[in-house]
C-alpha positions as CSV (number, residue, x, y, z in Angstrom):
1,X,162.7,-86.7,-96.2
2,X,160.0,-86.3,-98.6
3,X,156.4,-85.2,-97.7
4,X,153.4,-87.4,-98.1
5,X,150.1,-87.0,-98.7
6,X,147.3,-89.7,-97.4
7,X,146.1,-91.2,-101.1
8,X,142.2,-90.8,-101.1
9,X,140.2,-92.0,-103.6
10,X,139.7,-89.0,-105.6
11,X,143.5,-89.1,-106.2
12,X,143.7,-92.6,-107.4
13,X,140.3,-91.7,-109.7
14,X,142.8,-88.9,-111.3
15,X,145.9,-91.7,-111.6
16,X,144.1,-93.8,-112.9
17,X,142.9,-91.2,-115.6
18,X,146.5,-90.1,-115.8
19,X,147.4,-93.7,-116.8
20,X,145.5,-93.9,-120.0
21,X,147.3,-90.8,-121.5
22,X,149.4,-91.6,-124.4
23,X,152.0,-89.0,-124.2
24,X,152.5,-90.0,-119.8
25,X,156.5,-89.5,-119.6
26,X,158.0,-93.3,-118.7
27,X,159.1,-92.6,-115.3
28,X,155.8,-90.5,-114.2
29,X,153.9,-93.7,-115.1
30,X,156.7,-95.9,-113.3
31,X,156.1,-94.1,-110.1
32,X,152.2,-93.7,-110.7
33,X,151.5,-97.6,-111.7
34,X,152.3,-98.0,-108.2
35,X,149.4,-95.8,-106.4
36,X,146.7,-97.1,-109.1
37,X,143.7,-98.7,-108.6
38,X,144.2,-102.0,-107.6
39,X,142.6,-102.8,-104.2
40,X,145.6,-102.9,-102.3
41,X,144.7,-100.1,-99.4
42,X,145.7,-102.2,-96.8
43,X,149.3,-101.8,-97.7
44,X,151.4,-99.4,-95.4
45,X,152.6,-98.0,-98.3
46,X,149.6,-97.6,-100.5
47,X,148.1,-95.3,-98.2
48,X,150.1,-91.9,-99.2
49,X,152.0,-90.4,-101.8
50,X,154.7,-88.5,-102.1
51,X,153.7,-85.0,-102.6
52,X,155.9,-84.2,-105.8
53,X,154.1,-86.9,-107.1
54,X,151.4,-85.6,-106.3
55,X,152.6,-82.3,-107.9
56,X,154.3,-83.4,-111.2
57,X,150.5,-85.6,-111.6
58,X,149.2,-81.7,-111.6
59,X,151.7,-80.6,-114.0
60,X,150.9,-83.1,-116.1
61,X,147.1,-82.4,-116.0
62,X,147.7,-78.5,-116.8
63,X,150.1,-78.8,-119.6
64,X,147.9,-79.4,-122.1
65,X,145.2,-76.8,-121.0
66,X,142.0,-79.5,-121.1
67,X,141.7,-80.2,-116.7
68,X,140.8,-76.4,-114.9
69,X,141.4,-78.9,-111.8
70,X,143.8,-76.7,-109.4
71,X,146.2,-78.2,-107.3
72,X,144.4,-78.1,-103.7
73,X,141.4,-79.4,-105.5
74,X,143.4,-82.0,-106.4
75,X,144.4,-82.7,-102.7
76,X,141.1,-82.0,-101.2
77,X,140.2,-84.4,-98.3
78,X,143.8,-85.7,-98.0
79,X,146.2,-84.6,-95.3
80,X,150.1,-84.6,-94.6
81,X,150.5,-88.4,-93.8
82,X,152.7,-89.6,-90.8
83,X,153.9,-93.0,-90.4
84,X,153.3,-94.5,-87.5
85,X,156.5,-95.0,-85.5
86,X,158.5,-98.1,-84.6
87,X,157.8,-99.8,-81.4
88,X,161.5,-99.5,-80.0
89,X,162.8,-103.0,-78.7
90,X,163.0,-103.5,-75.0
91,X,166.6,-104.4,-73.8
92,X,166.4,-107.8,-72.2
93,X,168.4,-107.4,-69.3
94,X,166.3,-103.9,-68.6
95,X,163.4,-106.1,-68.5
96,X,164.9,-108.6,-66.3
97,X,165.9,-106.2,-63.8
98,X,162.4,-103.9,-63.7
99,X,161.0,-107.7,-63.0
100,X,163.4,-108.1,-60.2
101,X,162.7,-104.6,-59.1
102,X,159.1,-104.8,-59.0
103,X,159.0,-108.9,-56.8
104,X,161.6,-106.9,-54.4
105,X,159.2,-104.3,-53.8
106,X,156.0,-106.3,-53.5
107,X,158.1,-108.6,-51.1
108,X,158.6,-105.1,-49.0
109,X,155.0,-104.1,-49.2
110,X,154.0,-107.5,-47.7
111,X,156.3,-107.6,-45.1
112,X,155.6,-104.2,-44.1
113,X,151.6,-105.0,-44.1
114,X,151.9,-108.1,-42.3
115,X,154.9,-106.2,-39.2
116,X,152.2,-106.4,-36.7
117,X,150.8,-110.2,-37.6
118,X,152.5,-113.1,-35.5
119,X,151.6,-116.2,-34.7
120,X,150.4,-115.5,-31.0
121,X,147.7,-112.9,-32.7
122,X,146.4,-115.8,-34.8
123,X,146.2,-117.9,-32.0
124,X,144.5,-115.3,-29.9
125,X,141.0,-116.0,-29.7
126,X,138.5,-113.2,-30.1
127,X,136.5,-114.1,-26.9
128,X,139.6,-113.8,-24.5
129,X,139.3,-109.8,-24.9
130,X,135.4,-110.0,-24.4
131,X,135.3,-109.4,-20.7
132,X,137.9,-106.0,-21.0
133,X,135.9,-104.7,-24.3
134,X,132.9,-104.7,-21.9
135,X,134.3,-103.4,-19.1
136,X,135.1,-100.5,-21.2
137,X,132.3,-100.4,-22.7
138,X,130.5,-100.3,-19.8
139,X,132.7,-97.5,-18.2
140,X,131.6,-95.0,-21.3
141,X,128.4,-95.8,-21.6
142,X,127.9,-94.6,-17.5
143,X,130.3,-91.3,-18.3
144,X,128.0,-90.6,-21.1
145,X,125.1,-91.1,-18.7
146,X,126.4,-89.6,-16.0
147,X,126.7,-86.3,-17.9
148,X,123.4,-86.6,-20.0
149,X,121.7,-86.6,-15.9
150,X,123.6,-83.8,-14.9
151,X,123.2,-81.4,-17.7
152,X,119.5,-82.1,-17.1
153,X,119.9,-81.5,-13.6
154,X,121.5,-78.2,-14.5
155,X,118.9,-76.8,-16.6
156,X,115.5,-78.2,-14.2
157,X,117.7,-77.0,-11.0
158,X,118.3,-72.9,-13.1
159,X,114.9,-73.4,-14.6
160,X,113.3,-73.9,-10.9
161,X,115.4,-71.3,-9.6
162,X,114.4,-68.6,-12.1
163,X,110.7,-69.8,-11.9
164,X,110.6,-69.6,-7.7
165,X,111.7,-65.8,-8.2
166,X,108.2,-65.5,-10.1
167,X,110.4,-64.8,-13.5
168,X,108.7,-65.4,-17.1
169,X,108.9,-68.7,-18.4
170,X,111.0,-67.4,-21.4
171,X,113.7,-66.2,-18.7
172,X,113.2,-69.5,-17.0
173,X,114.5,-71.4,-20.1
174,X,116.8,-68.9,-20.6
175,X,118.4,-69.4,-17.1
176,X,118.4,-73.1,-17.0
177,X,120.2,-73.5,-20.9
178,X,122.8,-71.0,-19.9
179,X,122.9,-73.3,-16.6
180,X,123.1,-76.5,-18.0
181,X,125.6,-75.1,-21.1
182,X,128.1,-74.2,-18.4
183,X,127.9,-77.5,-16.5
184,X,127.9,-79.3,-19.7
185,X,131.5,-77.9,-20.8
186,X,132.9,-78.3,-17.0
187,X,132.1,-81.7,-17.3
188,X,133.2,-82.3,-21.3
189,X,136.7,-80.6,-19.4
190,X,137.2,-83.2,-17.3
191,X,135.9,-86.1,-19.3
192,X,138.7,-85.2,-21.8
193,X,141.1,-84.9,-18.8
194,X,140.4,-88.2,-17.5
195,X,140.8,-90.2,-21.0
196,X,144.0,-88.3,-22.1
């Protein structure tokens, strides 16, 4: 597979210079008629050159001593060109079955997100519950009270004890925190017994 070159301008500037030579051998200027200037960029294949082209153009220049143009001057600003590749063609039956694949396992995804949805749960109104959900409600909300008054009851009854010994107020605190810490966590204990 030949190499080519991405045809820039300055290489169609020296074709096109190449052209109006007299003594141009007939199958150079065959192959080089091709890549002159004629507007036609937008063709895939007007956009490189093969690089003995390319190379034989430079020969050509050199042989008669009159262009001090070297060769990578020659190919300055172009690059090795790639073609872009082929879109391969999708087998039609592949397609038919990665269709069939994909509607099987939405169909499982839906079914598995709508297990726990029957009839009877639609029908279910939301105020039917009400009078449990407040019930339980109402049981946490005294648990939480109930141990917010005695872990304040812990820490007034240390910090009265410590203060009726005629202790410094800073050990007073320090008695009824330690005081109310340790009831705190009895009580936590069994609150966490009690729901599990």
């Amino acid at each position: 597979m030949a190499v080519h070159v991405t045809l820039t301008g300055k290489l169609r500037r020296i074709i096109g210079t190449i052209l109006t030579d007299d003594d141009l051998p007939t199958k150079l200027k065959s192959k080089l008629e091709i890549f002159s200037c004629n507007g036609e960029d937008e063709k895939e294949e007007m956009k490189s050159i093969p690089f003995d082209t390319v190379h034989q153009c430079y020969r050509h220049l050199i042989k008669d001593g009159t262009s001090s143009l070297y060769l990578h001057e020659l190919l300055e600003d172009s690059d090795v060109y790639f073609p872009p590749l082929p879109k391969p063609q999708r087998n039609p039956e592949l397609v038919a079955r990665l269709e069939r694949l994909q509607r099987q396992q939405e169909e499982r995804e839906y079914r598995r997100m709508t297990k726990g949805i029957n009839s009877e749960t639609l029908k279910k109104s939301t105020l039917e519950d009400f009078g449990t959900e407040v019930r339980a409600v109402k049981k946490q909300l005294m648990t939480v009270f109930n141990s917010f008054l005695t872990v304040i009851g812990a820490f007034v009854f240390g910090y009265m004890a410590a203060s009726y010994s005629h202790q410094p107020v800073t050990l007073c605190v320090m008695v009824g925190i330690v005081l109310s810490t340790i009831v705190g966590l009895a009580d936590l204990y069994f609150i966490v017994k009690s729901t599990l």
